[in-house]
C-alpha positions, 0 to 999 in steps of 0.5 A: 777326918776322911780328908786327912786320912785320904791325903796321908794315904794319897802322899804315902802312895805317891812317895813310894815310887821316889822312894823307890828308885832313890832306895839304897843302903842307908844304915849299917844295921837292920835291928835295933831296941831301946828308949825313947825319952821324952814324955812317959816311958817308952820302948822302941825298935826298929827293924830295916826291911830292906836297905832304905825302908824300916819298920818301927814299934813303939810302946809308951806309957804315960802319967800324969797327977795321981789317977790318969795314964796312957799306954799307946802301941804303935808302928811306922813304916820308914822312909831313909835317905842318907846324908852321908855327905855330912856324915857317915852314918846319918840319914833323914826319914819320914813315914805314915803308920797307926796307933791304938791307945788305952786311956785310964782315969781313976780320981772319980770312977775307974774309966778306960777309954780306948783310941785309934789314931795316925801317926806321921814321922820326920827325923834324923837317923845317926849309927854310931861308928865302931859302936853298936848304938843308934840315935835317932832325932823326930817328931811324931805328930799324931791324930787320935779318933775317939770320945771320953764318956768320963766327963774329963773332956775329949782326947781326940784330935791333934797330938805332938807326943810321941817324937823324942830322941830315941836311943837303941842298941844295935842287934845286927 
């Protein structure tokens, strides 16, 4: 687990420079809030802090049966780059960020469970024209460090549920 973190850390430090020097205004807006579908329910919004690099919050709630859920909060921080060669309006990114989970079980004692994790990020990015609303297409592969002391088996590991089609509205 040291391996991966270092290497996430080692990409994210060598991407900044490209980065960098490749930043330029990607999107017409600099905040947006709304859902992400996908598994559970899920709040988003993402803040652009400068033309190509947004910050992204993420809150989910998750169920599943009758006793078990998951509220995870996360953030990613954002790399744009336009495709504005397609079409106007859309970019690609990806970005490195973490998490923190709360896991319940209720079907034989009450037990919460609570995890910290990475979270990596590749998508596409689409401001619609003439309208305040942003549509965004990824997927969030994620890694989350902690044991279950319930008997339900382990919750870390490798996860893919996070990334969905988020759909927001524009801010400013």
């Amino acid at each position: 687990m040291k391996y991966i973190l270092t290497i996430l850390i080692a990409f994210a430090i060598m991407m900044t420079p490209i980065a960098e020097t490749k930043a330029q205004q990607v999107t017409d807006y600099q905040t947006a809030v709304g859902l992400r579908l996908g598994w559970g329910f899920t709040l988003s919004g993402k803040h652009f802090i400068n033309d190509a690099h947004a910050v992204e919050g993420i809150l989910s709630y998750q169920w599943g049966w009758t006793f078990y859920n998951r509220t995870r909060i996360g953030a990613v921080y954002q790399v744009h780059y336009p495709l504005e060669d397609l079409i106007d309006g859309l970019s690609w990114y990806w970005g490195v960020g973490g998490l923190v989970a709360f896991e319940s079980f209720s079907s034989i004692n009450v037990s919460t469970q609570t995890y910290f994790g990475l979270i990596g990020n590749l998508g596409l990015d689409y401001s619609v024209e003439g309208l305040p609303l942003n549509i965004s297409l990824d997927i969030m592969p994620n890694w989350l460090f902690g044991t279950r002391s319930d008997g339900f088996g382990t919750a870390r590991g490798f996860r893919g549920d996070l990334g969905g089609l988020a759909v927001r509205y524009i801010l400013q």
